[in-house]
C-alpha positions as YAML, in Angstrom:
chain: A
units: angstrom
residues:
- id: 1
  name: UNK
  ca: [0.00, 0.00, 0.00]
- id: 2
  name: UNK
  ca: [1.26, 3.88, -0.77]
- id: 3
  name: UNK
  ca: [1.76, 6.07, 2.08]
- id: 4
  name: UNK
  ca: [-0.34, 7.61, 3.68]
- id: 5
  name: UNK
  ca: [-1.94, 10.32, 3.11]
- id: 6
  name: UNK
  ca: [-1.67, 13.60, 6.64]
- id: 7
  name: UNK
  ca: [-4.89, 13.14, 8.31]
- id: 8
  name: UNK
  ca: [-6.00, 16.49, 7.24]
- id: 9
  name: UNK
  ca: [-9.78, 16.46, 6.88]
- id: 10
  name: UNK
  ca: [-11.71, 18.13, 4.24]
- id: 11
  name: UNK
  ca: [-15.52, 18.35, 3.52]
- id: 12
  name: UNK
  ca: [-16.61, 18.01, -0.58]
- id: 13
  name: UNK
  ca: [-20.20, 19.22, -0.24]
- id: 14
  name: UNK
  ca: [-22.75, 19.66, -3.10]
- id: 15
  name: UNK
  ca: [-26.11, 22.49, -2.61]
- id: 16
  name: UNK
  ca: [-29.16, 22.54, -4.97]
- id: 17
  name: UNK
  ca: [-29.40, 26.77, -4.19]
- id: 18
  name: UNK
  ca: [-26.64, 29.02, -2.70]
- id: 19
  name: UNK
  ca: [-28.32, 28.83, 0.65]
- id: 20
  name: UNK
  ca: [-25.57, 28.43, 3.45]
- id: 21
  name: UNK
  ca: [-25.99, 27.23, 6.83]
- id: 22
  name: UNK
  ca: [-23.73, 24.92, 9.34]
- id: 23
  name: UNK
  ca: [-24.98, 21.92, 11.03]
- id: 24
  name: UNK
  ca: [-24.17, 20.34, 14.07]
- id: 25
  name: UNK
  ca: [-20.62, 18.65, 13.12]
- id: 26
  name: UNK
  ca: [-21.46, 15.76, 15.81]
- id: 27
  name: UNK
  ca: [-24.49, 14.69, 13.92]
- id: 28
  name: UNK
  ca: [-24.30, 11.59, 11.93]
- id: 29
  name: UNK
  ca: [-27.94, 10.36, 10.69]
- id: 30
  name: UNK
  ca: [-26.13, 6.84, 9.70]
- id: 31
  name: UNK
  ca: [-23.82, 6.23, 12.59]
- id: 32
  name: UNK
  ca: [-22.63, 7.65, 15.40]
- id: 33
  name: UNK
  ca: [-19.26, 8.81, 13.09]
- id: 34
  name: UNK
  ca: [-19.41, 12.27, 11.73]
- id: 35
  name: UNK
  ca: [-19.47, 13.88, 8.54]
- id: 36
  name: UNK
  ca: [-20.41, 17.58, 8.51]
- id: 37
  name: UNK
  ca: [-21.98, 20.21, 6.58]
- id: 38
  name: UNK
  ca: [-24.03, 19.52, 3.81]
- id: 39
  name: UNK
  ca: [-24.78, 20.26, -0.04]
- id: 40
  name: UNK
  ca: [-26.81, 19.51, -2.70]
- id: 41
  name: UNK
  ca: [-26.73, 15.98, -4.23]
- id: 42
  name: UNK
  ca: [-26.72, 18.27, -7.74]
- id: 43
  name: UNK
  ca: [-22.66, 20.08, -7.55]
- id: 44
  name: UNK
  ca: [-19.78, 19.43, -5.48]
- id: 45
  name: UNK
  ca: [-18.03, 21.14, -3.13]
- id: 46
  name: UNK
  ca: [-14.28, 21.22, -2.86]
- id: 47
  name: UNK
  ca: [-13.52, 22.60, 0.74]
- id: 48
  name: UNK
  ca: [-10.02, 22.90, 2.15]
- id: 49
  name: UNK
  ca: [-7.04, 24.96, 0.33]
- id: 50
  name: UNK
  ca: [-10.27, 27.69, -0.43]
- id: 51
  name: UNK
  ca: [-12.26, 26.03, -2.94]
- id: 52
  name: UNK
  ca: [-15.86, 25.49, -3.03]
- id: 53
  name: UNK
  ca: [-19.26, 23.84, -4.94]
- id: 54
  name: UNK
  ca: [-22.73, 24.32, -4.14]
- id: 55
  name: UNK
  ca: [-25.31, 24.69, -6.38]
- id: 56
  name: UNK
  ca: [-28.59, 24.01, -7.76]
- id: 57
  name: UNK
  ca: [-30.04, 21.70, -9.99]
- id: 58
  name: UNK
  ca: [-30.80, 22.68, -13.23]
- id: 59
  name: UNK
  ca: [-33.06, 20.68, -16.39]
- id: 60
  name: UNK
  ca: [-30.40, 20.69, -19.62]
- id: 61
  name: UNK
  ca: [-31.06, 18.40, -22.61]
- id: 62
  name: UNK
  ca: [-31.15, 14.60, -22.37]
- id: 63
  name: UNK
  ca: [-28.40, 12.32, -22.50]
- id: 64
  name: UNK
  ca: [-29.05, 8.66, -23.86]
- id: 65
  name: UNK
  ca: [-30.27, 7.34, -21.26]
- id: 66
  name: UNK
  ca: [-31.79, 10.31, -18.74]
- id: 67
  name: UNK
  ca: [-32.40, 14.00, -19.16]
- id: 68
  name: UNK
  ca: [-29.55, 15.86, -17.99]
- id: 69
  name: UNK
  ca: [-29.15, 18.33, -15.21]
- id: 70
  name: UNK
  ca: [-26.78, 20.56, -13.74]
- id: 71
  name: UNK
  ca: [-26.09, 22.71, -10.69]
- id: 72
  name: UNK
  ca: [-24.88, 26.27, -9.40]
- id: 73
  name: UNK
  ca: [-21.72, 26.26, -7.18]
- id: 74
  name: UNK
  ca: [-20.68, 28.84, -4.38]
- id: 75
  name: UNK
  ca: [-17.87, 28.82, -2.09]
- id: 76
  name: UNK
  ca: [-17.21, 27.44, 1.31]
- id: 77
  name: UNK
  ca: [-15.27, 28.63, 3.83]
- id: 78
  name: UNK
  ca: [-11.54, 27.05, 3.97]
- id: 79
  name: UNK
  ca: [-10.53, 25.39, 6.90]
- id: 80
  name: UNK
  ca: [-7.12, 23.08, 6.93]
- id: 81
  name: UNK
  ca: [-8.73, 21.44, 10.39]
- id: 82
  name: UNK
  ca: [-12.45, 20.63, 10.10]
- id: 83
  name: UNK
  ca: [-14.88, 20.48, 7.14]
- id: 84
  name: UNK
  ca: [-16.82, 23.52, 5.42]
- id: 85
  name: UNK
  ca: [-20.64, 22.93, 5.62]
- id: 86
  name: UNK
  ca: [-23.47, 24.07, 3.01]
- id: 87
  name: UNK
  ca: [-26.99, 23.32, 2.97]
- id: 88
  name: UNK
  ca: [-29.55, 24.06, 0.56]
- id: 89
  name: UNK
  ca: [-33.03, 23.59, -0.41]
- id: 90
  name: UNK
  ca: [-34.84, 22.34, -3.57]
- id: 91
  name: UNK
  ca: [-36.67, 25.30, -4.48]
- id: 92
  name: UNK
  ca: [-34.68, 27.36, -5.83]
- id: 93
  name: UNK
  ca: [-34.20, 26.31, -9.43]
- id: 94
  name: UNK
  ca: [-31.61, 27.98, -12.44]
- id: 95
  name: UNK
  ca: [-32.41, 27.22, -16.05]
- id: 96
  name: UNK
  ca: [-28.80, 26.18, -17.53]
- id: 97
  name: UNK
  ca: [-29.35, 28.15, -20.59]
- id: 98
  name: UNK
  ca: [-25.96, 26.69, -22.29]
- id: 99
  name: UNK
  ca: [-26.72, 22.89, -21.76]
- id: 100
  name: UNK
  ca: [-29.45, 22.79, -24.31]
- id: 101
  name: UNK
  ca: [-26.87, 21.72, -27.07]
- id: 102
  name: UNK
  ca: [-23.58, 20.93, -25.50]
- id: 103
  name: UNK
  ca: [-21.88, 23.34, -27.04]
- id: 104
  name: UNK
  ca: [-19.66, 26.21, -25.15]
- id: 105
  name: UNK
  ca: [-20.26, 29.53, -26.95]
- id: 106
  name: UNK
  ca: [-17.34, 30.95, -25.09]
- id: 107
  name: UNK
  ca: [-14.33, 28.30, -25.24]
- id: 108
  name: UNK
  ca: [-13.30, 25.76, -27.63]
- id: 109
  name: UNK
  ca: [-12.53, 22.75, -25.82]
- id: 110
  name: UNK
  ca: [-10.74, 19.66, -26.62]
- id: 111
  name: UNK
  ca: [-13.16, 16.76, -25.80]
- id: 112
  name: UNK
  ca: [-11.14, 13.60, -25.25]
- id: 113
  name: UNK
  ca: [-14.07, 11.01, -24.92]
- id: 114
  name: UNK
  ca: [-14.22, 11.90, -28.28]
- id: 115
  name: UNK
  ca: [-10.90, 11.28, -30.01]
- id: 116
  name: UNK
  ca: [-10.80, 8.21, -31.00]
- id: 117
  name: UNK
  ca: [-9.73, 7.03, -27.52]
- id: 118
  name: UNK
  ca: [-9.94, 2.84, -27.21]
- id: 119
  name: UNK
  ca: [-12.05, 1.22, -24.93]
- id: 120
  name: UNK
  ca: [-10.89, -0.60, -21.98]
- id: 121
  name: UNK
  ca: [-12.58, -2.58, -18.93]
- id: 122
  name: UNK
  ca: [-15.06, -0.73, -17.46]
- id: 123
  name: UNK
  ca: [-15.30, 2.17, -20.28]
- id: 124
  name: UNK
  ca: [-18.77, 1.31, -21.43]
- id: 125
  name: UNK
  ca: [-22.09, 0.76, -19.56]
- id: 126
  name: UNK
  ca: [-21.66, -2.71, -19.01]
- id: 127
  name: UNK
  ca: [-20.75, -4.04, -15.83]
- id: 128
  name: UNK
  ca: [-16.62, -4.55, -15.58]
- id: 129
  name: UNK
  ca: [-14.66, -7.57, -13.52]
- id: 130
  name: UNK
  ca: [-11.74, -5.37, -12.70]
- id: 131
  name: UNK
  ca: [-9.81, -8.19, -10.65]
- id: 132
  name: UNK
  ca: [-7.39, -8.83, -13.26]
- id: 133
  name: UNK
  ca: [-6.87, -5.57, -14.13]
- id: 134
  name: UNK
  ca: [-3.22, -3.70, -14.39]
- id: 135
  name: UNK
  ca: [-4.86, 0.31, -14.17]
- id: 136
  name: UNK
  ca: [-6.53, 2.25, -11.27]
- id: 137
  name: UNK
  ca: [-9.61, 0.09, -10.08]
- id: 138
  name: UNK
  ca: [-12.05, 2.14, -9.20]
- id: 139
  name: UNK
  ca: [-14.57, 0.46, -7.05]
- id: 140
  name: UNK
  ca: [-17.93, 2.30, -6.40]
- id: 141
  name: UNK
  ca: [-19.64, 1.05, -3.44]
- id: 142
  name: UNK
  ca: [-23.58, 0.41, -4.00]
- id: 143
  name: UNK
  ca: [-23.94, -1.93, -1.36]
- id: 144
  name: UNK
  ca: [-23.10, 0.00, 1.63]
- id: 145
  name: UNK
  ca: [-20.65, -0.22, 4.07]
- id: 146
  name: UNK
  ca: [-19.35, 0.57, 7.62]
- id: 147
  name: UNK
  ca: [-16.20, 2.59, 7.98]
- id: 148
  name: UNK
  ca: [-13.47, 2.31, 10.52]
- id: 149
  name: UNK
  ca: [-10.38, 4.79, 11.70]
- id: 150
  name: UNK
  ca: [-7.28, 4.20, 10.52]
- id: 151
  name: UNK
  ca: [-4.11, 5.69, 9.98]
- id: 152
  name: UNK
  ca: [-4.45, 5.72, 6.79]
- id: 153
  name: UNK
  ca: [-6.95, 4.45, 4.01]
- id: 154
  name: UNK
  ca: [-7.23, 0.99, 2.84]
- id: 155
  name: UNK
  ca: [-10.61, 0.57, 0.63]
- id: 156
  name: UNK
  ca: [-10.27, -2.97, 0.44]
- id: 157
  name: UNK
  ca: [-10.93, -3.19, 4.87]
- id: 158
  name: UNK
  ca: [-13.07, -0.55, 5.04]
- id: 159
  name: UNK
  ca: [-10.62, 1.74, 6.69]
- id: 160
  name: UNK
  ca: [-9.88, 5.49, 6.10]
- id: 161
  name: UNK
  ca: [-8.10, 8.11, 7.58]
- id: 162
  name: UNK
  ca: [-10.59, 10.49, 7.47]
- id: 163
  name: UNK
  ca: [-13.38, 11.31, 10.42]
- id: 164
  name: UNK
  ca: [-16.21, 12.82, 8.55]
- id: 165
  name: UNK
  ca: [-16.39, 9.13, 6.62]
- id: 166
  name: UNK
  ca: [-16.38, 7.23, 10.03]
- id: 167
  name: UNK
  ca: [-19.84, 5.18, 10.25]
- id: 168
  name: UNK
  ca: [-21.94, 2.83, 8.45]
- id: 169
  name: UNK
  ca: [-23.36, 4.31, 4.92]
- id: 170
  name: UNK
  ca: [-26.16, 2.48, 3.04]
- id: 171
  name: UNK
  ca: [-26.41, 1.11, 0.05]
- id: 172
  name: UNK
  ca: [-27.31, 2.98, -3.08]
- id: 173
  name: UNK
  ca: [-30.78, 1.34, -4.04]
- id: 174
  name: UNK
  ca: [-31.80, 3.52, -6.85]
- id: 175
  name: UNK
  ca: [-32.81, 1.17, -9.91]
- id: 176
  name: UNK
  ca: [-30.94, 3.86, -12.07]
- id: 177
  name: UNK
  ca: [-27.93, 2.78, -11.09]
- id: 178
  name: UNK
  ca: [-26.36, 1.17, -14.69]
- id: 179
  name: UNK
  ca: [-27.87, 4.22, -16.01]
- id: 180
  name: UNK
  ca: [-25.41, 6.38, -13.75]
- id: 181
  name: UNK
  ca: [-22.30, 4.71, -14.43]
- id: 182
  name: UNK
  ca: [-23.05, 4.22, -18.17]
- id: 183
  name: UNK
  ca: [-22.75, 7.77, -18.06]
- id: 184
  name: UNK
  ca: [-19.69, 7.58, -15.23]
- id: 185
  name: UNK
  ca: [-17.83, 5.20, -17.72]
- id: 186
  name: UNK
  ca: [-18.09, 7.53, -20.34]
- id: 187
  name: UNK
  ca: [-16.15, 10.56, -18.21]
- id: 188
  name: UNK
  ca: [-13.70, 8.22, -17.49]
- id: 189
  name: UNK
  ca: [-13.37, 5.93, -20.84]
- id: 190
  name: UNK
  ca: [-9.97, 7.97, -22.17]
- id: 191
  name: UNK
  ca: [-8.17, 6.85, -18.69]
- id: 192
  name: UNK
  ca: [-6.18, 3.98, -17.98]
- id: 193
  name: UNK
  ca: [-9.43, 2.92, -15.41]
- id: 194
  name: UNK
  ca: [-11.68, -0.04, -14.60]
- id: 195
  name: UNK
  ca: [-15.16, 1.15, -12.98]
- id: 196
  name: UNK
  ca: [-16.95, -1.24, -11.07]
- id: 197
  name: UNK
  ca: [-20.00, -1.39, -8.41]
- id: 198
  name: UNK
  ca: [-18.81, -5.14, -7.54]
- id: 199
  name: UNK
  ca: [-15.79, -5.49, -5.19]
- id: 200
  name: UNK
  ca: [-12.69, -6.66, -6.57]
- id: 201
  name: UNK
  ca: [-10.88, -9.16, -5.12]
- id: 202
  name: UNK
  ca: [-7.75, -7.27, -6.05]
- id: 203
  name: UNK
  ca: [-5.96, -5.75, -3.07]
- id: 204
  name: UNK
  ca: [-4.93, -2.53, -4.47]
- id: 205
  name: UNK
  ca: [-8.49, -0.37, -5.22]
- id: 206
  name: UNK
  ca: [-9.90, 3.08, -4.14]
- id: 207
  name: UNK
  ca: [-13.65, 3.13, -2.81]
- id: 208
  name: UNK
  ca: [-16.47, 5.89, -3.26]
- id: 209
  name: UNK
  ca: [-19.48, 4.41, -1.32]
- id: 210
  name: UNK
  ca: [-22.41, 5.75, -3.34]
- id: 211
  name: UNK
  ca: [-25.74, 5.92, -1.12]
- id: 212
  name: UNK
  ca: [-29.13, 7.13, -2.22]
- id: 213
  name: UNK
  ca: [-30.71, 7.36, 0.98]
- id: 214
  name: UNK
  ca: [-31.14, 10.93, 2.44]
- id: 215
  name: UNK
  ca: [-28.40, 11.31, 5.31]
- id: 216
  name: UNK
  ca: [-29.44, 13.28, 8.47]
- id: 217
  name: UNK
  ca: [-32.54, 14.19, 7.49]
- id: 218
  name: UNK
  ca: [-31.38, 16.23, 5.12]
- id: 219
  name: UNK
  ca: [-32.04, 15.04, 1.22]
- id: 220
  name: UNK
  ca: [-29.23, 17.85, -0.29]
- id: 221
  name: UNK
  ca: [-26.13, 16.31, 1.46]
- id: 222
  name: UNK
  ca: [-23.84, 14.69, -0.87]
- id: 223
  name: UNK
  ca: [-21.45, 13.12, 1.25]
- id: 224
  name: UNK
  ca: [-17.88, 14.84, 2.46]
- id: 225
  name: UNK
  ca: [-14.42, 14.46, 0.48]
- id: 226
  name: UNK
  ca: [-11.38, 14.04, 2.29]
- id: 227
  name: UNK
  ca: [-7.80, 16.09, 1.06]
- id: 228
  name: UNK
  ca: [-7.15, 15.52, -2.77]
- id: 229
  name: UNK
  ca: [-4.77, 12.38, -3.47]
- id: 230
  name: UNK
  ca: [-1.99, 14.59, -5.95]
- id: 231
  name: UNK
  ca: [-1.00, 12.53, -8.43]
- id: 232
  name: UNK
  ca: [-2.50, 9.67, -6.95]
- id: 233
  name: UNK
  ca: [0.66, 9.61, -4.33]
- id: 234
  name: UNK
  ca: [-1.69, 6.91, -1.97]
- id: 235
  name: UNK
  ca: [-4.19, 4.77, -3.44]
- id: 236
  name: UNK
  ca: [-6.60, 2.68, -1.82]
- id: 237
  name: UNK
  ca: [-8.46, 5.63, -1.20]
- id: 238
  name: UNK
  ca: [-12.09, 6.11, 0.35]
- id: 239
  name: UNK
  ca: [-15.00, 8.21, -0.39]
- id: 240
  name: UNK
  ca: [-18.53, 9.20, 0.57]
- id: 241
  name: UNK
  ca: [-20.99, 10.47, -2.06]
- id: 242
  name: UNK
  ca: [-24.71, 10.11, -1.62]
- id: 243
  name: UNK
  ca: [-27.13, 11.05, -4.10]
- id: 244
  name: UNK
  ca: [-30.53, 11.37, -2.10]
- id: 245
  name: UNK
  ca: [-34.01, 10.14, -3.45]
- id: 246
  name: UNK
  ca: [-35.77, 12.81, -2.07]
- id: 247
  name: UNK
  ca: [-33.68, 15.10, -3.91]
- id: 248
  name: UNK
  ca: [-35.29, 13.27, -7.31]
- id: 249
  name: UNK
  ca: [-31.78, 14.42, -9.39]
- id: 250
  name: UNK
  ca: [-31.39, 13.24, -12.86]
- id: 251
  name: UNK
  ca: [-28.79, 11.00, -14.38]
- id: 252
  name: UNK
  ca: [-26.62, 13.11, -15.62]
- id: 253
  name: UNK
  ca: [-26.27, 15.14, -11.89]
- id: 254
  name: UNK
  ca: [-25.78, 12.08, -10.11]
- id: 255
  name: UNK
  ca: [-22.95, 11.49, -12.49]
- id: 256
  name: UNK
  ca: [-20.80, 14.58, -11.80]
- id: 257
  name: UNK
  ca: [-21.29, 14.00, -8.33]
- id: 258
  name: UNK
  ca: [-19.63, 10.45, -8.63]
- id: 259
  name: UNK
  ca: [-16.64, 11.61, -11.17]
- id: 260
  name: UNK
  ca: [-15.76, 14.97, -9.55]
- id: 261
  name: UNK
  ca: [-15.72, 13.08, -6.09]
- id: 262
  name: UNK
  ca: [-13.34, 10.05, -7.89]
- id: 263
  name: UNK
  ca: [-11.36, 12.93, -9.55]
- id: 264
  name: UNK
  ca: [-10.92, 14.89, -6.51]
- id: 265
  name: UNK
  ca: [-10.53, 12.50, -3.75]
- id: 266
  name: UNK
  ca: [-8.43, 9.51, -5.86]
- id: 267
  name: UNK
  ca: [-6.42, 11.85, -8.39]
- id: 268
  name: UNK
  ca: [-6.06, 15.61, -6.82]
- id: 269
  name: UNK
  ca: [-8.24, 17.30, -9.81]
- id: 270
  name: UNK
  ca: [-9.65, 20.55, -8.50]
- id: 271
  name: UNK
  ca: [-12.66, 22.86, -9.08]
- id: 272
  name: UNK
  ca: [-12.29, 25.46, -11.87]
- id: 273
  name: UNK
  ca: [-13.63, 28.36, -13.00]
- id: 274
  name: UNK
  ca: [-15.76, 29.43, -16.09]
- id: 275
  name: UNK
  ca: [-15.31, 26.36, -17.67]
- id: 276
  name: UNK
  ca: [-18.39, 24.87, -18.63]
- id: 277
  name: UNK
  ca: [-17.29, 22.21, -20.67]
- id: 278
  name: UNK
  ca: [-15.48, 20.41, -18.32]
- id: 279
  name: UNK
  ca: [-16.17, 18.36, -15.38]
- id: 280
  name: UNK
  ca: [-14.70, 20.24, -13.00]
- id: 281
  name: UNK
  ca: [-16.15, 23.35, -13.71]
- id: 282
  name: UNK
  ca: [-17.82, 25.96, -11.04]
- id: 283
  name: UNK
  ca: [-20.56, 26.64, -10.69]
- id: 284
  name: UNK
  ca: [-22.06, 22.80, -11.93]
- id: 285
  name: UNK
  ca: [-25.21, 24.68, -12.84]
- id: 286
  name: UNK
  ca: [-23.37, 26.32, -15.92]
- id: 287
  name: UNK
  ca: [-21.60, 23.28, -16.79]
- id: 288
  name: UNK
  ca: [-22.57, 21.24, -20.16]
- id: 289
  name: UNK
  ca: [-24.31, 18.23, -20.38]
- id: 290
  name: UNK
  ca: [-21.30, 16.88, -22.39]
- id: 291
  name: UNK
  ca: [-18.70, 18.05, -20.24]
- id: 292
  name: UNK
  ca: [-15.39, 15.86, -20.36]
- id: 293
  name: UNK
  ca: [-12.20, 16.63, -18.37]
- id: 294
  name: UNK
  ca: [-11.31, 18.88, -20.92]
- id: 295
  name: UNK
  ca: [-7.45, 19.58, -22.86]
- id: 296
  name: UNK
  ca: [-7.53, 23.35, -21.85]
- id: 297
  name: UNK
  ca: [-5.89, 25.39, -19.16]
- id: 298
  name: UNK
  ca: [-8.06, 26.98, -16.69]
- id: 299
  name: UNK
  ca: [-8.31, 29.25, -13.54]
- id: 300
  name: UNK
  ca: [-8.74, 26.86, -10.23]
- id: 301
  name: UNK
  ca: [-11.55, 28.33, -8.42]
- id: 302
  name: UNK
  ca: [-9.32, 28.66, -5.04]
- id: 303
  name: UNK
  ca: [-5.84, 28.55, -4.39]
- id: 304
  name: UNK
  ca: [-3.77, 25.61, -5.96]
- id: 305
  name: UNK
  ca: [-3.37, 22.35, -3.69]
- id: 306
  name: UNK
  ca: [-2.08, 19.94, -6.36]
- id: 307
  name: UNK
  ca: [-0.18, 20.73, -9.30]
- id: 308
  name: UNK
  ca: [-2.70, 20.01, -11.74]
- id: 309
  name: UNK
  ca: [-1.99, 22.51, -14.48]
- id: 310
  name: UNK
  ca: [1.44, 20.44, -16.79]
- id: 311
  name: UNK
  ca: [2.15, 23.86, -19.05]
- id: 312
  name: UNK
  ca: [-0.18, 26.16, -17.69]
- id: 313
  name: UNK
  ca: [0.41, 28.52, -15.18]
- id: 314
  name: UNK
  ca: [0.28, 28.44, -11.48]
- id: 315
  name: UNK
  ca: [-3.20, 27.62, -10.18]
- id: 316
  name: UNK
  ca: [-4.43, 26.78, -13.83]
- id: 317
  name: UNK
  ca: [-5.44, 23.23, -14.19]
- id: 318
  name: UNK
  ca: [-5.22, 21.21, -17.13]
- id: 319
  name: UNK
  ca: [-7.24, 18.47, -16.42]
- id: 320
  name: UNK
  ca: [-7.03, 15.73, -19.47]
- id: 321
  name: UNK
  ca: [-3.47, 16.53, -20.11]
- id: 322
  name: UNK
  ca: [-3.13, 15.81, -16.03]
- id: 323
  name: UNK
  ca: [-4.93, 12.75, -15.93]
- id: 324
  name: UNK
  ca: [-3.05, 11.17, -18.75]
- id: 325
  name: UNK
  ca: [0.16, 11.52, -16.95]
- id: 326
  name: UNK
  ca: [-1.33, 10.70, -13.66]
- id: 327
  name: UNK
  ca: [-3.19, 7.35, -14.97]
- id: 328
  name: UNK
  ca: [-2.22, 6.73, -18.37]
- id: 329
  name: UNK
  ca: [-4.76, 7.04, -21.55]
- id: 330
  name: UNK
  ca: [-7.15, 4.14, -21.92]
...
């Protein structure tokens, strides 16, 4: 196993409106561990090193299999010691008047799923056995699980470093669930990765348990995100993401949550700005329904934690470029 990764604790939180408010950071609806804050199931919110998600969900154009949403993102406080919190409601909702035909009218962007990448295990909607695999093994988690402390994470026991993921999680039980990592697979089809949702017998894996029941009474948490992995420096990483039933999101939002958690949490990709074609773009409500991890250097949204940006300038982030040297092209 890699090292491990300082047991600095960040909160990734997601917010269907801009509405902030802090929880109690002792609650835990699942278990008596303790994530805090909370966001929309819709965006993603990168807290630590000063960047930040919320948003709300908006209705774009349909994909193949769902109609496609995205969300609105606003910052979170930073904190280097405890989590950033947002909450929102679903009533507030913003028309994403640029996802209607996947096209950005203000930057041309390079879209790798497009160019003529090759597929690999896991890179379509099919179900992938990942066990023999010689990539990064991605493992989402629909079945639930129960998290312990550790020193450091190890996905295959169950074990992170990370407090705000202590506690048993549920499964994801949505019968949408192929449907979401069709579109999942596609994000990630130009990388050198195996998606699954069964657990590999392979010992070296990272985790994102994926639940769809609403945590703490609240149905706009998403989950919390520990520090970004730069460069993928640990492995056998762990995540949370939940994607709430109550919060009714479409395919395509449930989605970005899963690959901008996997990006941020497993690889050290971080949110941008004013870059609507890609993945990690902020807010999520402006971002296309076709959004890749795009070939084009952009603004981070906060200050730089990973060196994410290979010949752009400081605190620009070149995600595909990144990935490809991180992980390797399909």
């Amino acid at each position: 196993m890699k090292s491990s990764r300082h047991p600095v604790i960040w909160a990734l939180t997601l917010a269907l409106v801009g509405c902030f408010k802090e929880p109690d950071p002792a609650s835990n609806a699942d278990s008596g561990g303790g994530s805090t804050g909370s966001e929309t199931n819709a965006s993603t919110t990168d807290s630590g090193a000063g960047s930040g998600d919320s948003g709300t969900s908006t209705s774009g154009t349909s994909d193949s299999s769902t109609s496609d949403s995205s969300t609105s993102d606003s910052s979170t406080s930073d904190s280097s010691t405890a989590p950033s919190t947002e909450s929102s409601t679903a009533s507030d909702a913003m028309t994403d008047t640029t996802a209607a035909d996947d096209t950005d009218s203000t930057t041309s962007e390079t879209d790798p799923a497009t160019a003529g990448t090759t597929e690999t295990a896991g890179s379509t909607g099919e179900e992938a056995d990942c066990d023999d695999f010689l990539g990064s093994i991605i493992y989402v988690n629909i079945d639930g699980a129960t998290l312990t402390k550790g020193l450091a994470d190890n996905a295959p026991s169950d074990i992170t470093v990370n407090e705000t993921h202590l506690g048993t999680w549920g499964p994801y039980s949505n019968a949408d669930i192929d449907q979401v990592m069709a579109v999942v697979r596609e994000h990630w089809a130009p990388y050198d990765v195996c998606l699954t949702t069964k657990r590999p017998t392979a010992l070296d894996y990272s985790m994102l348990v994926f639940q769809s029941a609403t945590h703490n009474n609240d149905p706009n948490f998403p989950g919390t995100s520990a520090p970004p992995d730069c460069s993928n420096e640990e492995g056998n990483n762990v995540e949370v993401a939940i994607a709430s039933d109550e919060a009714n999101l479409p395919v395509t939002s449930k989605a970005i949550i899963v690959s901008k958690f996997i990006a941020r949490g497993f690889f050290g990709l971080e949110s941008v700005a004013d870059a609507n074609a890609d993945l990690m773009n902020t807010p999520i409500a402006n971002t296309l329904n076709g959004a890749t991890f795009t070939d084009v250097c952009h603004d981070k949204f906060a200050a730089s934690t990973c060196a994410t940006g290979p010949t752009c300038a400081v605190d620009q982030q070149k995600a595909h470029s990144y990935l490809l040297d991180v992980i390797g092209p399909a």
